[in-house]
LOKOLNU-682821 format. One record per atom (N, C-alpha, C): residue number from 1; residue in three letters; chain; atom name; y, x, z. Coordinates in steps of 0.2 Angstrom, whole numbers, plus 5000, padded with zeros to 4 digits. Layout:
<recs>
> NUM, ALA, A, CA, Y, X, Z
...
</recs>
This chain:
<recs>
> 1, UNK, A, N, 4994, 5004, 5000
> 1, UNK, A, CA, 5000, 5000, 5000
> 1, UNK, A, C, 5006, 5004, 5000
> 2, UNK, A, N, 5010, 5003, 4995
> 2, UNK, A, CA, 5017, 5008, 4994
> 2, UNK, A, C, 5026, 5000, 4994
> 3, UNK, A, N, 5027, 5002, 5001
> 3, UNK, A, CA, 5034, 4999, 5000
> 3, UNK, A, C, 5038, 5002, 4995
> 4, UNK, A, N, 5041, 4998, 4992
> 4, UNK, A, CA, 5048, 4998, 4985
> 4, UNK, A, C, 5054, 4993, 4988
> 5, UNK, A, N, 5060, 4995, 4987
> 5, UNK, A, CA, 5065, 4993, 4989
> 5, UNK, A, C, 5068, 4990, 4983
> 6, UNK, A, N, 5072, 4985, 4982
> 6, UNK, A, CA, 5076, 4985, 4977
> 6, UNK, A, C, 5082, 4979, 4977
> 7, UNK, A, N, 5088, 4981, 4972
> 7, UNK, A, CA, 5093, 4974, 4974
> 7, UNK, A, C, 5093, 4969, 4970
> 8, UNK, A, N, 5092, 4962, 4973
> 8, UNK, A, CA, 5091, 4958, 4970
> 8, UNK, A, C, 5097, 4957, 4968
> 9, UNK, A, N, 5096, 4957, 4960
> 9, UNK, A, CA, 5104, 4954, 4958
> 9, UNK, A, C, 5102, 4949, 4952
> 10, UNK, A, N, 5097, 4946, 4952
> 10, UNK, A, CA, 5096, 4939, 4949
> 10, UNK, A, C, 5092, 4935, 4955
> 11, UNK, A, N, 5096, 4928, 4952
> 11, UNK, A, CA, 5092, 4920, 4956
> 11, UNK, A, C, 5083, 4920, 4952
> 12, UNK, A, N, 5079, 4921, 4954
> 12, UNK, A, CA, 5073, 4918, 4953
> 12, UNK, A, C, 5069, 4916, 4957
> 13, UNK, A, N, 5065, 4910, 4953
> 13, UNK, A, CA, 5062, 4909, 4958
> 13, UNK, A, C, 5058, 4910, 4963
> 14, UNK, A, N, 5054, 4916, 4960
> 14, UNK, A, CA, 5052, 4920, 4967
> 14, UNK, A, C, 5056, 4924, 4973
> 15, UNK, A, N, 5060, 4925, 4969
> 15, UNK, A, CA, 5065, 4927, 4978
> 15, UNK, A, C, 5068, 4921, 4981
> 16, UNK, A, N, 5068, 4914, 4979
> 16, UNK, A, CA, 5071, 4910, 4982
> 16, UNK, A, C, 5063, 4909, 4987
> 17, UNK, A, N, 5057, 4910, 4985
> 17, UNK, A, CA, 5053, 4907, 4988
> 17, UNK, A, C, 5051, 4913, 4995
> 18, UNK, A, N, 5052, 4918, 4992
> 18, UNK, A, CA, 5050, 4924, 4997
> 18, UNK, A, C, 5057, 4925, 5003
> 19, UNK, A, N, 5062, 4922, 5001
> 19, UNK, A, CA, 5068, 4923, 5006
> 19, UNK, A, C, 5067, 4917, 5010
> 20, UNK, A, N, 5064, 4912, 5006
> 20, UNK, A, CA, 5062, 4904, 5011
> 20, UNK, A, C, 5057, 4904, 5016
> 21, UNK, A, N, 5053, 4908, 5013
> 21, UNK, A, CA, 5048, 4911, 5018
> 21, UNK, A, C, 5047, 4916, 5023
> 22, UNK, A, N, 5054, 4920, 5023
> 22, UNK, A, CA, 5056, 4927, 5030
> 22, UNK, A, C, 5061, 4922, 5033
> 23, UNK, A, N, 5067, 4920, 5030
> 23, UNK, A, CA, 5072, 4915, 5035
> 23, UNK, A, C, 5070, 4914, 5041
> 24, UNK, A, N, 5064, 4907, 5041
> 24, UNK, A, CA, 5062, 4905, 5048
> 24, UNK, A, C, 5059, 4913, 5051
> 25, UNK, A, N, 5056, 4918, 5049
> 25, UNK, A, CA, 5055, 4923, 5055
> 25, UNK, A, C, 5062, 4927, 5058
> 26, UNK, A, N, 5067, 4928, 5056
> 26, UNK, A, CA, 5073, 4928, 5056
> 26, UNK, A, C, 5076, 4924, 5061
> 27, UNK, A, N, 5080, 4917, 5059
> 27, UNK, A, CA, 5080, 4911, 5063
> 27, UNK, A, C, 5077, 4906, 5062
> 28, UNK, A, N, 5076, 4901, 5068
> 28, UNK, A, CA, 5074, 4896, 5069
> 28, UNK, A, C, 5078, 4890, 5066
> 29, UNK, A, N, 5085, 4891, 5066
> 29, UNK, A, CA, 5089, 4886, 5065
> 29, UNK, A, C, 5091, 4890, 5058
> 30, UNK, A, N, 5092, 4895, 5055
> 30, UNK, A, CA, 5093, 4896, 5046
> 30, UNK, A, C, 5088, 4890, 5042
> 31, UNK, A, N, 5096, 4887, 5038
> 31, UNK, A, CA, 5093, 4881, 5032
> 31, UNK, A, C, 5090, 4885, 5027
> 32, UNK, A, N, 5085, 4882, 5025
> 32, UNK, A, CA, 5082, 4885, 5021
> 32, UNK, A, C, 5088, 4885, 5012
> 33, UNK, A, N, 5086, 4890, 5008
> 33, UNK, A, CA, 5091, 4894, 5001
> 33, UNK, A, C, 5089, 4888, 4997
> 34, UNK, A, N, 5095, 4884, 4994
> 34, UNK, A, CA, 5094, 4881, 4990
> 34, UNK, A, C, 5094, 4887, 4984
> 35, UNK, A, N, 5095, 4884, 4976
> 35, UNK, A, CA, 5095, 4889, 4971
> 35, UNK, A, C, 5102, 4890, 4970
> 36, UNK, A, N, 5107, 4886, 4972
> 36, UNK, A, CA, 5114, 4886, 4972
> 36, UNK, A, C, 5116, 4894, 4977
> 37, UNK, A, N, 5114, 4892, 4983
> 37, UNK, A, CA, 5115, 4896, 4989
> 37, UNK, A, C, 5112, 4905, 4987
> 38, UNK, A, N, 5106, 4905, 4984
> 38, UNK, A, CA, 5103, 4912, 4982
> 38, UNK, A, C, 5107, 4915, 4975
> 39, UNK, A, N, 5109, 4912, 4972
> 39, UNK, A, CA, 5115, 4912, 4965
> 39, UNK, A, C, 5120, 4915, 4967
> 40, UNK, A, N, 5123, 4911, 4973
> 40, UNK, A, CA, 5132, 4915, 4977
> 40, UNK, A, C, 5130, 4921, 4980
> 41, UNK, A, N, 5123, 4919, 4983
> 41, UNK, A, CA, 5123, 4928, 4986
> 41, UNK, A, C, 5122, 4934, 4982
> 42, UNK, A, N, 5118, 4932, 4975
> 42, UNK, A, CA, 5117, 4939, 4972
> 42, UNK, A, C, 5123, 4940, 4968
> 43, UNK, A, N, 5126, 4934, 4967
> 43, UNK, A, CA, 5132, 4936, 4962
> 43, UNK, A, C, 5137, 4940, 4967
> 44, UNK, A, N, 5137, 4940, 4973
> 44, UNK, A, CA, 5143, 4940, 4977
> 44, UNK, A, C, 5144, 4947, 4976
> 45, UNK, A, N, 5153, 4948, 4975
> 45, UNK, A, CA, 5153, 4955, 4975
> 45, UNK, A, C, 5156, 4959, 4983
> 46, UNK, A, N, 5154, 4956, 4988
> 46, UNK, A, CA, 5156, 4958, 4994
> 46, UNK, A, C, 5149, 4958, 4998
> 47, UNK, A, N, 5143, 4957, 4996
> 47, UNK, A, CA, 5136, 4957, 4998
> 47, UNK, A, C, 5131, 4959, 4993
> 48, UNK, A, N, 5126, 4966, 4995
> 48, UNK, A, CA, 5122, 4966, 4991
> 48, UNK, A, C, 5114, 4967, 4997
> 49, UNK, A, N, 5111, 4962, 4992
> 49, UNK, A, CA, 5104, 4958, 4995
> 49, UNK, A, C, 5099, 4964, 4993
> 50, UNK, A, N, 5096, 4967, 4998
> 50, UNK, A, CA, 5089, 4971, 4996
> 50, UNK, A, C, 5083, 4969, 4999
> 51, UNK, A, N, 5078, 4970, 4995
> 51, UNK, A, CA, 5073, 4965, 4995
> 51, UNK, A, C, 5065, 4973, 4996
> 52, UNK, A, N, 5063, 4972, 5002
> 52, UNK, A, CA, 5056, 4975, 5001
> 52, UNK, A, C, 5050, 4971, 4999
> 53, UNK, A, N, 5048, 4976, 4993
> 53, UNK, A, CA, 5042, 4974, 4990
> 53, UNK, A, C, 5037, 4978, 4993
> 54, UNK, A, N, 5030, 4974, 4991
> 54, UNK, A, CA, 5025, 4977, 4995
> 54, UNK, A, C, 5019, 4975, 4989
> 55, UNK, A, N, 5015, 4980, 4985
> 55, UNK, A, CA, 5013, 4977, 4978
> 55, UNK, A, C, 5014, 4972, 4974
> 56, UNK, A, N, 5025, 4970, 4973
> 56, UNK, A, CA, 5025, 4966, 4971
> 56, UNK, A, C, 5028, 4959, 4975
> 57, UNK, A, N, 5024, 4961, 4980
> 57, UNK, A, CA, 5027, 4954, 4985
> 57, UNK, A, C, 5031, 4956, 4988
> 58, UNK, A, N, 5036, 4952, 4989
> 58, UNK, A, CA, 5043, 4952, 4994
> 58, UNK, A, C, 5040, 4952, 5002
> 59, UNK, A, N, 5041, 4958, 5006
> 59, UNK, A, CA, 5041, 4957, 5014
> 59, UNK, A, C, 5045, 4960, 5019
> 60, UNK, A, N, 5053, 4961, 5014
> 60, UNK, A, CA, 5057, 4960, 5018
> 60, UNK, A, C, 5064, 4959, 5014
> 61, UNK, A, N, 5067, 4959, 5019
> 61, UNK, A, CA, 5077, 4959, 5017
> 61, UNK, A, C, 5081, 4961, 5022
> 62, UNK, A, N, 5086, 4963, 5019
> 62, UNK, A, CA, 5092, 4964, 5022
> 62, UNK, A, C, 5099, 4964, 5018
> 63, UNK, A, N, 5104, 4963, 5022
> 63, UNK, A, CA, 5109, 4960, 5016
> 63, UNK, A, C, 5113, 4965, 5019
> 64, UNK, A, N, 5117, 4970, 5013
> 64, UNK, A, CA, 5123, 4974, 5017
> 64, UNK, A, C, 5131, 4969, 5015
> 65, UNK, A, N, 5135, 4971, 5019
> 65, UNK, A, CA, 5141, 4967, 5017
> 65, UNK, A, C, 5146, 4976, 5016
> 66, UNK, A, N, 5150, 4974, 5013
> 66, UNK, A, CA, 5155, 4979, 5012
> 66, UNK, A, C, 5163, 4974, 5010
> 67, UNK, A, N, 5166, 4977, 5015
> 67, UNK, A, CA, 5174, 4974, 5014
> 67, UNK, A, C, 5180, 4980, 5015
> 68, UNK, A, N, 5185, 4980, 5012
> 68, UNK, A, CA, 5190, 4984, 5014
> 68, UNK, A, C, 5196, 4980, 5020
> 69, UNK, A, N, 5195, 4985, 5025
> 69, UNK, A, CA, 5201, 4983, 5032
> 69, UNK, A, C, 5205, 4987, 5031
> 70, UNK, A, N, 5211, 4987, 5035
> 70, UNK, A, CA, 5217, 4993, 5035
> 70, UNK, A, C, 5213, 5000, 5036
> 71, UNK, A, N, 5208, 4999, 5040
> 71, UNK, A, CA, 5209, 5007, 5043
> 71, UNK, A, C, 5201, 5010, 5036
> 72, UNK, A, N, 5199, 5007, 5032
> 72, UNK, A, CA, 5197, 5011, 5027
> 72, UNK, A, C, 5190, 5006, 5027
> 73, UNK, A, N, 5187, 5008, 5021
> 73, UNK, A, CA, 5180, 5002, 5018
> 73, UNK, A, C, 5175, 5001, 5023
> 74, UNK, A, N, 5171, 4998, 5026
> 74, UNK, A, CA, 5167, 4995, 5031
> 74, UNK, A, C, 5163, 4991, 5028
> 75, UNK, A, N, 5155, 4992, 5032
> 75, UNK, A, CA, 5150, 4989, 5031
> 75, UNK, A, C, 5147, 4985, 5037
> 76, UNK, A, N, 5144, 4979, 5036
> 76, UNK, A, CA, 5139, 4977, 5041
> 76, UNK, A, C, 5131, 4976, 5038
> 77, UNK, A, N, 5127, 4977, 5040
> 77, UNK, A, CA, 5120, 4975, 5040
> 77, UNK, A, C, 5119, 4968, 5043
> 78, UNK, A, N, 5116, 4965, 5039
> 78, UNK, A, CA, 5114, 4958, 5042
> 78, UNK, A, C, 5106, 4953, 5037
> 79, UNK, A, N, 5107, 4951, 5043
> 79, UNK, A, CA, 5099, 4946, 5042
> 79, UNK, A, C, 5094, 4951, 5040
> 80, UNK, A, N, 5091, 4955, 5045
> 80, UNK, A, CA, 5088, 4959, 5043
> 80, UNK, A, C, 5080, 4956, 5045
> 81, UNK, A, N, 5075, 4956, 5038
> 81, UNK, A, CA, 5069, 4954, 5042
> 81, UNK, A, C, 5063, 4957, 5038
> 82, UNK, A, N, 5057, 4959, 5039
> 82, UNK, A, CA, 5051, 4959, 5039
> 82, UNK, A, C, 5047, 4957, 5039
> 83, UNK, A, N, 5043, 4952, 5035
> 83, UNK, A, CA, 5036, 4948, 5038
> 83, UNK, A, C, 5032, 4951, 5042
> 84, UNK, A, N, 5030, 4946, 5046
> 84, UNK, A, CA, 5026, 4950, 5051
> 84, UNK, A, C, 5021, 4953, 5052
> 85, UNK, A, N, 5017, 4951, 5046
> 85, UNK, A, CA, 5011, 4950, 5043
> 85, UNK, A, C, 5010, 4958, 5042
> 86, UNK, A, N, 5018, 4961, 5040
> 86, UNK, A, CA, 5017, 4968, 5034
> 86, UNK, A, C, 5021, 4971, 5040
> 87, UNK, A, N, 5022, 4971, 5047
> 87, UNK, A, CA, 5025, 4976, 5051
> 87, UNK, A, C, 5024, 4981, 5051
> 88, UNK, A, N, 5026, 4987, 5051
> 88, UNK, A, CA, 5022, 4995, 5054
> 88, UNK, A, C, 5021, 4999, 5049
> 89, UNK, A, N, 5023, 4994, 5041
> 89, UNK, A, CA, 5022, 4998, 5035
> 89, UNK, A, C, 5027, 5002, 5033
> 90, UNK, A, N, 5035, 5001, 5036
> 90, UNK, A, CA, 5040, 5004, 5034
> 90, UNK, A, C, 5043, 5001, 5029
> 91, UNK, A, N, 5043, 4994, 5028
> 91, UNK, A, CA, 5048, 4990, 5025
> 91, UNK, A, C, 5055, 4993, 5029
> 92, UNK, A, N, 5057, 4991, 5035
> 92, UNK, A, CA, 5062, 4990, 5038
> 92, UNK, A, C, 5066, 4998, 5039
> 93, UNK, A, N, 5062, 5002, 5039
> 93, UNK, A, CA, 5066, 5009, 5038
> 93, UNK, A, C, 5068, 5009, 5031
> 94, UNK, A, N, 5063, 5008, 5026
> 94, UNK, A, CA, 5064, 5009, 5018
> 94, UNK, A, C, 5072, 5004, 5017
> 95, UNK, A, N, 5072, 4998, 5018
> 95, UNK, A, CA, 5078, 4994, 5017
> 95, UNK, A, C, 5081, 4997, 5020
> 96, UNK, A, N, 5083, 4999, 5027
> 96, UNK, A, CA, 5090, 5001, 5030
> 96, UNK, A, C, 5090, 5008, 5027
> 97, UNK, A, N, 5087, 5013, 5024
> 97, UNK, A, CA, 5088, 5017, 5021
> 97, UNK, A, C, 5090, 5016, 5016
> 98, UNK, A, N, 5090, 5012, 5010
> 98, UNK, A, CA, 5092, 5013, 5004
> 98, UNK, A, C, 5100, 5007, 5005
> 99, UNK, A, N, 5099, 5004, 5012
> 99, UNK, A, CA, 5107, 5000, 5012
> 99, UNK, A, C, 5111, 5007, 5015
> 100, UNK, A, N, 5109, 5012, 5017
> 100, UNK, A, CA, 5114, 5017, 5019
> 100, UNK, A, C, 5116, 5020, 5013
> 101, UNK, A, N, 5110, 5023, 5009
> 101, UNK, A, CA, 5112, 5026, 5002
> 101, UNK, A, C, 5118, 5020, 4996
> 102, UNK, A, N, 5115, 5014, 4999
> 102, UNK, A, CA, 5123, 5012, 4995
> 102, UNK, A, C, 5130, 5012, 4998
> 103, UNK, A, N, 5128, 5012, 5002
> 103, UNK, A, CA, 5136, 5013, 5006
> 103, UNK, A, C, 5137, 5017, 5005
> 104, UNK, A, N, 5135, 5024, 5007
> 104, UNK, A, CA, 5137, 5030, 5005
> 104, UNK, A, C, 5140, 5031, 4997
> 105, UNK, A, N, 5137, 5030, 4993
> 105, UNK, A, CA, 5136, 5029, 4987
> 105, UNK, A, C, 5144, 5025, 4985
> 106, UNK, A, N, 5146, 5020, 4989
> 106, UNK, A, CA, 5152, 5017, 4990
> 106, UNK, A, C, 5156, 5018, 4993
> 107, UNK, A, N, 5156, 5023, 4998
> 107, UNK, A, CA, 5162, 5030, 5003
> 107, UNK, A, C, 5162, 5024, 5008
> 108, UNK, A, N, 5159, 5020, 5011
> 108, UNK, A, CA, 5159, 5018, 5014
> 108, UNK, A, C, 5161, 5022, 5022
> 109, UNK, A, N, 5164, 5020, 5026
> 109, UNK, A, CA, 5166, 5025, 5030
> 109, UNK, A, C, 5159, 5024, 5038
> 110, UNK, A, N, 5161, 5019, 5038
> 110, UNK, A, CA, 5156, 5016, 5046
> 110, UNK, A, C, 5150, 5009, 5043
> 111, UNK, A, N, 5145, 5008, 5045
> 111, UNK, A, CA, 5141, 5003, 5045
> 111, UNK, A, C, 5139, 5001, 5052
> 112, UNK, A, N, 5141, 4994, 5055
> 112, UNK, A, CA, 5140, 4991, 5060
> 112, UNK, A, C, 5133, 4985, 5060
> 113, UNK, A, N, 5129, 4984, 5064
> 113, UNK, A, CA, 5125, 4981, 5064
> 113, UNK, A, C, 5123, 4978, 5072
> 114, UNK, A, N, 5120, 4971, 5073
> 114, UNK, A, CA, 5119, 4971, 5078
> 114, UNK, A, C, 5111, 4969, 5080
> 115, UNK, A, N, 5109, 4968, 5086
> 115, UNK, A, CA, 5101, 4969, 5085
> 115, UNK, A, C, 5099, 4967, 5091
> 116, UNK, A, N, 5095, 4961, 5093
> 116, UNK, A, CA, 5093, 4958, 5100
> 116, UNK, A, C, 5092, 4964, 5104
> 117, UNK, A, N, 5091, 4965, 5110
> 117, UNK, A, CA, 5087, 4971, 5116
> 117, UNK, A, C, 5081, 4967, 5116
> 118, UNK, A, N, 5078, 4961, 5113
> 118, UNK, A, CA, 5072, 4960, 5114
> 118, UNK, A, C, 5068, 4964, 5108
> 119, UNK, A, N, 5071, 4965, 5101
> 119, UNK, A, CA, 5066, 4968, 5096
> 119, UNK, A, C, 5067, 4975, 5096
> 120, UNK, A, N, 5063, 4978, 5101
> 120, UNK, A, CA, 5062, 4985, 5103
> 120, UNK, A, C, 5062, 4990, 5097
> 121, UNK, A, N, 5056, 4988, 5093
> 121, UNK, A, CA, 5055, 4993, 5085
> 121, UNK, A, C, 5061, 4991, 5084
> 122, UNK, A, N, 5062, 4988, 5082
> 122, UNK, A, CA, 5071, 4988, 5078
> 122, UNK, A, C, 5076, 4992, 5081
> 123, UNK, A, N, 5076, 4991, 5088
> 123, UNK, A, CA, 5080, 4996, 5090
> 123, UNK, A, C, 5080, 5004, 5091
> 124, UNK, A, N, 5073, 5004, 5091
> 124, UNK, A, CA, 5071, 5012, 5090
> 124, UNK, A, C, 5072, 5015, 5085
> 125, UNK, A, N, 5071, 5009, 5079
> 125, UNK, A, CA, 5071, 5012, 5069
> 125, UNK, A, C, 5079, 5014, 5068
> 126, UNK, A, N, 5085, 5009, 5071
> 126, UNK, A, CA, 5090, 5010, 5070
> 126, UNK, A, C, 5093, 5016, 5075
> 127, UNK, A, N, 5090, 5019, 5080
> 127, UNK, A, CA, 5093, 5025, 5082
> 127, UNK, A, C, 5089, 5032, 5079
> 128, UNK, A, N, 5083, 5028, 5076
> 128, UNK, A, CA, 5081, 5035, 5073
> 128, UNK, A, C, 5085, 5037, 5068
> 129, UNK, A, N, 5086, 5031, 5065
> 129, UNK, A, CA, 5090, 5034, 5059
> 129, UNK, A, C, 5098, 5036, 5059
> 130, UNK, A, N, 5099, 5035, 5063
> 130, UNK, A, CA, 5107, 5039, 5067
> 130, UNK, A, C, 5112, 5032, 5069
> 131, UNK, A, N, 5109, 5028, 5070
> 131, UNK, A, CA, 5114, 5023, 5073
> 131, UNK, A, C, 5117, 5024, 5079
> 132, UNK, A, N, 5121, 5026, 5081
> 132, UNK, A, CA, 5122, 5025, 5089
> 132, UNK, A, C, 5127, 5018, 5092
> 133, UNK, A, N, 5123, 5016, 5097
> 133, UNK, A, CA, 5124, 5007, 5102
> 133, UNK, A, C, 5133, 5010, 5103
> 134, UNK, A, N, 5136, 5007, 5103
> 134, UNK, A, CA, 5143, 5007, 5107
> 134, UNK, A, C, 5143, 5003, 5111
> 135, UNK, A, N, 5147, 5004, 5115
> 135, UNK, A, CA, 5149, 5000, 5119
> 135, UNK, A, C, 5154, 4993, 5121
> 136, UNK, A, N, 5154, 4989, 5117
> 136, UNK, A, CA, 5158, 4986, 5115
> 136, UNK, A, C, 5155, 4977, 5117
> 137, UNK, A, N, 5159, 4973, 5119
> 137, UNK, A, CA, 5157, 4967, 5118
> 137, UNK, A, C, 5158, 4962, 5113
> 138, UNK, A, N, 5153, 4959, 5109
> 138, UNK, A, CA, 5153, 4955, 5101
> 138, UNK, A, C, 5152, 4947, 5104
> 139, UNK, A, N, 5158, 4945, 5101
> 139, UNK, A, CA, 5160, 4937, 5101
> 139, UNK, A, C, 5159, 4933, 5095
> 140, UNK, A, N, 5157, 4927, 5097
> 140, UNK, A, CA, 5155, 4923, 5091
> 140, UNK, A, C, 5159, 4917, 5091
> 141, UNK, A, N, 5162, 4915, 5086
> 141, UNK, A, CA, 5166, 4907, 5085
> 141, UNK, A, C, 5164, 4904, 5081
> 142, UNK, A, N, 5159, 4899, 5084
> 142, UNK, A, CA, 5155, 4896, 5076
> 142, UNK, A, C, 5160, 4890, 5075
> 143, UNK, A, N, 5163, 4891, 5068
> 143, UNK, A, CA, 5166, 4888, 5065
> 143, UNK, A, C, 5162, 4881, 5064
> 144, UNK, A, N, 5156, 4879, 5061
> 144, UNK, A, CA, 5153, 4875, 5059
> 144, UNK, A, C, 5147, 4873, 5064
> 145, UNK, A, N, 5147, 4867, 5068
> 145, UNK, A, CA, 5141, 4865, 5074
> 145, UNK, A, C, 5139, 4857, 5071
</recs>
């Protein structure tokens, strides 16, 4: 078994099928990707969607977002997931490796990411690979309830 990373920049039907089926591991409460909703995302020029294949089959994602702020270009990581099924095979390092090569690749200066303290692997994948925790408090305002 050989992970492959790559960015989806077309709607098909199989990645709408294989994103509809990591969401619920992800969240509980994520609506499941119309074909409208996966459309905006690939097209969108402020988020680029990578997709781990595993012979073929989609077993994971992660979306990098890139925005220019005053103090210079920034990135975040987000919705980052894994089937469960395929854990342990290096999907999750292979995708945040290749979202760091594009941000670099885009002089991106900092990439931010946040990550429960209950998923332990994840926390350890992202200090291996040089994340360091700040110390900082993150607030949420959900616009939409």
């Amino acid at each position: 078994m050989s992970i492959t990373v790559e960015i989806a920049d077309r709607a098909t039907p199989e990645l709408l099928a294989g994103l509809n089926h990591l969401l619920p591991q992800l969240s509980t409460s994520a609506p499941r990707l119309s074909e409208d909703d996966l459309r905006d995302l690939v097209s969108s020029d402020a988020s680029t969607l990578f997709v781990a294949l595993n012979e073929g089959v989609i077993v994971g994602t992660l979306t990098l977002v890139i925005f220019p702020i005053p103090t210079g270009l920034r990135a975040w990581i987000e919705d980052v997931v894994v089937d469960q099924r395929t854990r342990g095979l290096g999907a999750g390092a292979a995708l945040t490796q290749a979202a760091l090569d594009e941000a670099r690749r885009r002089n991106v200066r900092s990439i931010d990411l946040t990550s429960r303290p209950s998923r332990e692997a994840a926390n350890a994948l992202y200090r291996k690979l040089g994340f360091v925790q700040r110390s900082t408090n993150v607030y949420r305002f959900s616009v939409q309830d």
